[in-house]
C-alpha positions, 0 to 999 in steps of 0.5 A: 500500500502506498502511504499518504501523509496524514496532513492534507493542508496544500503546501501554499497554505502552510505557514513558513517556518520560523527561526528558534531564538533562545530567550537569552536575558535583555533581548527585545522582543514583542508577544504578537498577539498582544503587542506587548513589547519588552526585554526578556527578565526571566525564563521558565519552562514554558514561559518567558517573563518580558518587562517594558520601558516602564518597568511593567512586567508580563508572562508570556507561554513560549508558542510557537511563532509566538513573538516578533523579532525586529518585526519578524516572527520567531519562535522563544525557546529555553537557553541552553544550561549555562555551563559551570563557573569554576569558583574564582575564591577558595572557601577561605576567600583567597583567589583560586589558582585552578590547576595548581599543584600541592606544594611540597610540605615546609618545615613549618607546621600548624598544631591545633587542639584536636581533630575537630579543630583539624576537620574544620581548618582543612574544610575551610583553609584545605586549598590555600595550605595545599598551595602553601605547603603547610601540614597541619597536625593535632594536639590530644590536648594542651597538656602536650604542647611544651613536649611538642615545642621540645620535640619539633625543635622549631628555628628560622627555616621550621616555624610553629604556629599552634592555635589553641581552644578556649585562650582566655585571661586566667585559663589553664590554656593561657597558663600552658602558652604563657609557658612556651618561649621559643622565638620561632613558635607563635600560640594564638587562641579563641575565646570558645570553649569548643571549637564547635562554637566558631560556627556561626549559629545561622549557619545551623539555623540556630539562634545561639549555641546553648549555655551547658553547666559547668561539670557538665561535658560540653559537647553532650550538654550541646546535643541534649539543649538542642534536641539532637541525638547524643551522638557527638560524633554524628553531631560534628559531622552535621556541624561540619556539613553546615560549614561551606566557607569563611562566612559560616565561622565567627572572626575571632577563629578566621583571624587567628588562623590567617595569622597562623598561616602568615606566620609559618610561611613568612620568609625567615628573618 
């Protein structure tokens, strides 16, 4: 049998074809049943938002020879998927260096009081200590640091930065610092009991982080005001997973860890 085409409209009575023109930002078009004419402020899926001269906004469905072009009609369609942006800042706010290879480790370290402290350092500076070449390790505690100091045997070309939890006037913390004289080690703190309580409570969608009593474990204490599970463990993990970049933690841990930076790598004097 021989098919037929279904479409019987003669060839001369079927409308020419019209050109697809994405709706790309700010292009003028006119909607041609309506008149309206404006630049393209927003598209959706099947619809592209038009605004005037006079700031008037209207929506339009994208049909078929639905608009005029320069008089002309054409049929809007959806721009294609932007491609990604590679990130111009690291989450720290330094300028990224795209392709940049790690560094091979200084000599230089950076001790921090413990793996949460780590954990959070490498989420938000990790990309600049890659470049910079600075390794950074944990204290078990601040009861280590003088073995520490002994033990590394910091000078000129090895400087040690050391960034201490809760370094407040009269702590056990700032006793244990003070102690510590070596030109070439630099110890900075913040004022947190936890280094938990560097992330801003926006981040988490808290209004504060909770006051716990004295004797009572912190981190605990945390969990058991806020409604979590008690689950430390699981509840850093969520903390951390809040943390995108320098905004999400409070300046008093951001300052001391630029300084810690600034100090390992500065050329020696």
């Amino acid at each position: 049998m021989r098919a037929y085409d279904p479409d019987l409209t003669p060839p001369w009575k079927k409308p020419a074809a019209v050109p697809e023109v994405p709706a790309e930002p700010d292009l003028v078009v006119e909607e041609a049943g309506t008149g309206f004419c404006g630049a393209v402020v927003g598209c959706e899926a099947g619809a592209v938002t038009l605004e005037d001269r006079f700031g008037k906004r209207r929506v339009f469905p994208l049909a078929p020879r639905g608009f005029l072009l320069e008089g002309r009609p054409v049929t809007l369609v959806r721009p294609a998927a932007a491609k990604p942006v590679r990130p111009s800042r690291t989450a720290s706010g330094s300028v990224a260096v795209p392709g940049a290879r790690a560094r091979v480790a200084r000599a230089g370290r950076i001790y921090v009081e413990g793996r949460h402290d780590a954990e959070l350092v490498e989420r938000v500076w990790g990309d600049d200590l890659r470049i910079e070449g600075v390794v950074v390790e944990y204290l078990e505690g601040v009861d280590d640091l003088p073995a520490v100091v002994r033990d590394f045997r910091p000078g000129p070309d090895a400087r040690l930065g050391v960034l201490v939890d809760h370094l407040v006037p009269g702590s056990k913390e700032a006793r244990i610092a003070a102690s510590v004289t070596d030109p070439h080690v630099l110890v900075v703190g913040h004022p947190y009991v936890d280094v938990w309580q560097a992330v801003k409570p926006s981040a988490l969608g808290i209004p504060a982080w909770p006051a716990v009593p004295r004797g009572q474990d912190w981190k605990t204490g945390v969990c058991r005001a806020l409604g979590w599970p008690e689950n430390t463990g699981a509840a850093w993990r969520h903390v951390l997973g809040r943390v995108r970049s320098y905004r999400d933690l409070e300046p008093e841990l951001l300052g001391r860890v630029e300084e810690l930076i600034d100090w390992v790598t500065a050329p020696p004097s």
